[in-house]
N, C-alpha and C positions, 0 to 999 in steps of 0.2 A: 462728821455729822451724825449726829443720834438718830435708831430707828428703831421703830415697834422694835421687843427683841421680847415678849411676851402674851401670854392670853390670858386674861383674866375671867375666870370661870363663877356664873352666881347659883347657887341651888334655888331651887322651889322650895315644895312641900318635905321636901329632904330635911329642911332646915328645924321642921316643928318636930320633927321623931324622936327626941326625948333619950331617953335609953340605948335607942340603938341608932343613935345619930353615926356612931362609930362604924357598926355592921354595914349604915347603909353609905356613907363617905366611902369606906372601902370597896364595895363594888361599883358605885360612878368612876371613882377611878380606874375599876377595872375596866369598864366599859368606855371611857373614855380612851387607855390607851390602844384597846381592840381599834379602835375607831383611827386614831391615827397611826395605827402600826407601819402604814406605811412613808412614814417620814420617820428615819430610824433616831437621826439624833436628836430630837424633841421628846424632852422629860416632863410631865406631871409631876408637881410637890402640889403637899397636902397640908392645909392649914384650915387653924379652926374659921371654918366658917365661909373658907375660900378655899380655892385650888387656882395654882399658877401653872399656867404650860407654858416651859422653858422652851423659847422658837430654835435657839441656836444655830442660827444662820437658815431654816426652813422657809419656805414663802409663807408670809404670814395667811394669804387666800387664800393658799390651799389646804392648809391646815384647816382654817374652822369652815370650811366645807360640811368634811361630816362629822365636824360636830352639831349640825344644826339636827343631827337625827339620832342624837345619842338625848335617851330619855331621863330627868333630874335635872337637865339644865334647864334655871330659868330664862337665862341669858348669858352674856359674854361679850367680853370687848379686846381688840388690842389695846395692850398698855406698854408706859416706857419704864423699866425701874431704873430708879434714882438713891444715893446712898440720903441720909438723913440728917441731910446739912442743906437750908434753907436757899444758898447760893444754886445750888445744885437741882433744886427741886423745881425751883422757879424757871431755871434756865429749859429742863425736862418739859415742862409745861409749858410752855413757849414752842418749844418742838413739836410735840405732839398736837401743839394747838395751829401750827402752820402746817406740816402734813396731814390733818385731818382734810377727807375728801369733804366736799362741798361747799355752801353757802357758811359764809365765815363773816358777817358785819357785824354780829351782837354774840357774845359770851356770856355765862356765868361760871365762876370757880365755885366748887362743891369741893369743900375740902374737909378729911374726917381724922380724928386724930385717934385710931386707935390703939396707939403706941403713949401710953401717957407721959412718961418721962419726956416726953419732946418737947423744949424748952417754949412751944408758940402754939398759941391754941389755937382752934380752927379759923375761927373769927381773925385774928391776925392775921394766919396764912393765907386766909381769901383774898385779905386787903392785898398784902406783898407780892403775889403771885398773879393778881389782877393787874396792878399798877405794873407788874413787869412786861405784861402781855402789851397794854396801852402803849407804853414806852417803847417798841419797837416792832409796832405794827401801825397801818395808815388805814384812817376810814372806818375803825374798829370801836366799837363803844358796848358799855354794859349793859343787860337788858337782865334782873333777875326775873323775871315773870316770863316773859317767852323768849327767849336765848337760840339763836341759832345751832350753838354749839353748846353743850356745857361741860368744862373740862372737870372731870370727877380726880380729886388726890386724895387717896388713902395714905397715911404715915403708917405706916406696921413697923413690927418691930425690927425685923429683917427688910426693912427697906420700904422705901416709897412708890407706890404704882399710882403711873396718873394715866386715864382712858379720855377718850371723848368719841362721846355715840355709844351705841351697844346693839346686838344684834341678836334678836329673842328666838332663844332656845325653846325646844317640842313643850318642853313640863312634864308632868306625870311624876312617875319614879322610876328610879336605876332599874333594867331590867336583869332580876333574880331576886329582887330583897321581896317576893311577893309568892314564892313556891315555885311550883314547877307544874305545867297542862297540857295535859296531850290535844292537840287542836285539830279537827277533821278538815283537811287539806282536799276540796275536790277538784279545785283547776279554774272555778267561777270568779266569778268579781265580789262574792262572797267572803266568802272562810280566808281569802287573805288579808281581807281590813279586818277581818276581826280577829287575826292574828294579832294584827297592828295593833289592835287596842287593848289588849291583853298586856300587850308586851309594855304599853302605857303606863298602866297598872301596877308596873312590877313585876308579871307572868313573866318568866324564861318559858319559853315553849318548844315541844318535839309536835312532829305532825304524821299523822295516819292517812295516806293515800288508797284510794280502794284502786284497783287496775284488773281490767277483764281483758287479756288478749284473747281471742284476736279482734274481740268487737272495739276492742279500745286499741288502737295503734301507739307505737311507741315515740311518734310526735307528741300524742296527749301526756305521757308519761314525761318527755320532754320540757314539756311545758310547765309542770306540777314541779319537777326540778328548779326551775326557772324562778318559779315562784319562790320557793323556797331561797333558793341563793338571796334573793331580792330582802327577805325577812331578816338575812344575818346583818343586813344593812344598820339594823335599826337597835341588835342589843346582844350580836357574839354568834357562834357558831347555832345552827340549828339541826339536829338529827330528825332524818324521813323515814319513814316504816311504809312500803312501798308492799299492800296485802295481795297477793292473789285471788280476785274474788271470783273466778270465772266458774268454777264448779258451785260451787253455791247457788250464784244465782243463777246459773241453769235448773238446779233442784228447785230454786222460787217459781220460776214461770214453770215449769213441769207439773208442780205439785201444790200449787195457790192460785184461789179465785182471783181471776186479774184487778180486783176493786179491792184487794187486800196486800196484793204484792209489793208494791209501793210503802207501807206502814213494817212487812214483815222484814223486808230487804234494811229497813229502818234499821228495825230492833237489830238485826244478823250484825248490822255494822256498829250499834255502839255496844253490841256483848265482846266483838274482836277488839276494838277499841280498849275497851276496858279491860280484857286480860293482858292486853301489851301495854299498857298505863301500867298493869297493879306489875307489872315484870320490870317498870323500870322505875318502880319506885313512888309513883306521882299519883296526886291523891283529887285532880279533877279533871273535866274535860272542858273541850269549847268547840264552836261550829258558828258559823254563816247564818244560822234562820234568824229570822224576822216573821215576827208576828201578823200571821196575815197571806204572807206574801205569796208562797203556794198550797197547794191542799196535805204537802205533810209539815206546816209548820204553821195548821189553826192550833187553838190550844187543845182541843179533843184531839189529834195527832199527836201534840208534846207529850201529852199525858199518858195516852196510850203507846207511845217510843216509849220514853223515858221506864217504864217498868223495869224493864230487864239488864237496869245497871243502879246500882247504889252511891255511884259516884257522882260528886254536884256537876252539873252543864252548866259551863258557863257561856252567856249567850248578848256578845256586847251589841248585836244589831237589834235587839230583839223591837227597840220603838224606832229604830229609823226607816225612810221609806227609800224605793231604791235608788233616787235620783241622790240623797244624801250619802249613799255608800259609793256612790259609781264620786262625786266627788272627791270622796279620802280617796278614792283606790287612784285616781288620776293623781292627786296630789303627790301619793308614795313611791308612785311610778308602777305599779302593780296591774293598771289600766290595759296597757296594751298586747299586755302576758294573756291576762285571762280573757279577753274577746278573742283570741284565736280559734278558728273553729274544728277544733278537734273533741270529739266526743269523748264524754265521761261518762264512767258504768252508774252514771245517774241517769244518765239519757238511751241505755240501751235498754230492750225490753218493756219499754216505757208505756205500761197499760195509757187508756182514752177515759178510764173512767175511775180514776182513786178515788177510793171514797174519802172524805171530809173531814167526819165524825167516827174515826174505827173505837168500837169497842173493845178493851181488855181482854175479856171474857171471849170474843171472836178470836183474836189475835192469837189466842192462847191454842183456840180449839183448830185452827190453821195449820198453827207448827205443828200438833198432832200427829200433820199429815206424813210428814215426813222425819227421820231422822237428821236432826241439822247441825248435832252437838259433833260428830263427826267430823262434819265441815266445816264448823269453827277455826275447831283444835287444828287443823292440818293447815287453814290457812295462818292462824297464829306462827304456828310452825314452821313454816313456810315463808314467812312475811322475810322480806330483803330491810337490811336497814343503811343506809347513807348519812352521812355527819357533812353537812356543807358550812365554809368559813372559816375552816382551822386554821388557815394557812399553810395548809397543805391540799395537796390532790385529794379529792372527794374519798369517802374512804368508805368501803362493803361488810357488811356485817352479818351471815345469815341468824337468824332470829332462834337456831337451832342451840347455838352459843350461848344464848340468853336463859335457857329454860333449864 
């Protein structure tokens, strides 16, 4: 008896890219096989316009599991291949047309010949292939306008794939054909969808943890792990830069008006940010704010952070409101990580009264007060770096290496 014995893979927006339709085919793939690496004898082939995943005896479920989180695909379907002989093709479709799960009383064939030398054009194969299905099924009849089922056959040149149903894929684009951004990871329900959407986008992303022991315990650090592992989910391994920021911001509350510490702590963390982006290469940033949402992410805040780094922030929550992120973040499964209530060095020292609207010109005359290039540089220096997703053990990296 015939069965699924492939997946048939459809692009999105991948498919209009032009020039480097090739560059970006080649990393879905690569992202594709991340994604099933753990079904060893299942191959990916690469065709114009198509990708087949070879099941070779794999569960076909459990296979396109995760691919539903691997980004470029539009969709995908099981399919059965058939060689390119009409006997064969019809009998294929008949198969796939009786183990297809569900409601089965009305069909259409969608049959596409994009193999031209094949001696029967679509329009024939529909007939031949429909009246096959009729002839040895009971109860069954045609419906082209709303089809219970509709068995799709592709003729290629390397053989025939027939689907029926499809099962729709994230969209977006392959994650890396979009650069590479460092993304400020704080542990919230934040900065992890907006990983996500980065990663949508095409962004491959490394992430900056700020970590203040002992006000911050190494459950919250935990946690930010977590997070992260969770992200390789969706487009390959991701590298942590895990900062020690405890001396710092002890020199913030020591030596800043508390309606300014909030804004300064700001700036401290996307100059660190920035010089471990410009050490590995990557040419922007990204973070969790939303416009609005607390008092350092009005846009007098943005503006007045933003100074003291030249690099673009990219900011995908910037118009949604929280109810709509708290839904992607359930969605990705990111949810129940970041409500855990373990404090982040955002919430310790946490002035009553940040101001709003901080001025440049203040902010400036603030740092002043203290020497804090010091404390940059040391925790740059200082920063741990983790790679989670290799398929292998998580792996250490002091930052010392890097410079």
């Amino acid at each position: 008896m015939m069965h699924y014995d492939h997946i048939l893979v459809r692009y999105g927006e991948l498919a209009l890219k032009g020039k480097n339709r090739t560059e970006f085919e080649n990393k879905l793939k690569r992202n594709i096989q991340y994604a099933i690496q753990d079904f060893s004898t299942a191959k990916v082939k690469k065709t114009y316009g198509r990708m087949m995943i070879e099941l070779n005896n794999e569960n076909p479920e459990k296979v396109m599991e995760p691919l539903k989180h691997v980004f470029g695909l539009s969709s995908f379907s099981l399919a059965m291949k058939s060689p390119n002989e009409i006997e064969q093709i019809k009998e294929t479709a008949l198969q796939a047309f009786l183990q297809h799960d569900g409601k089965k009383r009305t069909f259409k064939i969608n049959a596409r010949r994009a193999f031209k030398p094949f001696p029967i054009s679509s329009q024939e194969a529909n007939q031949i292939i429909g009246g096959h299905i009729l002839s040895n099924t009971e109860d069954v009849t045609v419906d082209v306008h709303h089809p219970d089922i509709e068995v799709n056959v592709e003729i290629r040149e390397q053989g025939t794939y027939v689907t029926c149903g499809r099962v729709e894929g994230s969209g977006g684009l392959p994650v890396g054909t979009a650069g590479k951004v460092m993304l400020m990871l704080s542990g919230g329900i934040d900065s992890p969808v907006a990983g996500y959407l980065a990663m949508k986008r095409g962004a491959e992303i490394e992430a900056v943890h700020f970590h203040s022991p002992p006000y911050t315990n190494e459950r919250a650090r935990k946690k930010v792990e977590d997070l992260t592992e969770m992200l390789t989910t969706f487009g390959g391994p991701v590298t942590l830069h895990v900062v020690p920021f405890t001396e710092l911001q002890k020199a913030i509350h020591a030596n800043i008006h508390s309606n300014y510490a909030m804004t300064i702590m700001r700036r401290m963390m996307l100059r660190i940010t920035e010089q471990i982006a410009e050490n590995q290469n990557i040419k922007a940033l990204a973070n969790g704010e939303s416009l609005g949402q607390v008092a350092s992410q009005t846009l007098e805040s943005m503006h007045t952070i933003n100074e003291v780094t030249n690099l673009p922030i990219l900011r995908p929550l910037v118009t949604m409101d929280k109810q709509e992120v708290i839904e992607i973040s359930e969605k990705i499964g990111t949810y129940p990580i970041s409500i855990l209530p373990y404090e982040d060095c955002c919430t310790i020292f946490l002035p009553t009264n940040s101001v709003t609207k901080p001025r440049r010109d203040k902010a400036s005359r603030f740092e002043e007060a203290f020497e804090f290039q010091s404390y940059v540089e040391e925790a740059v220096a200082n920063t741990e770096t983790i790679t989670f997703g290799s398929g292998q053990q998580k792996t250490n990296q002091d930052m010392d290496d890097l410079l």
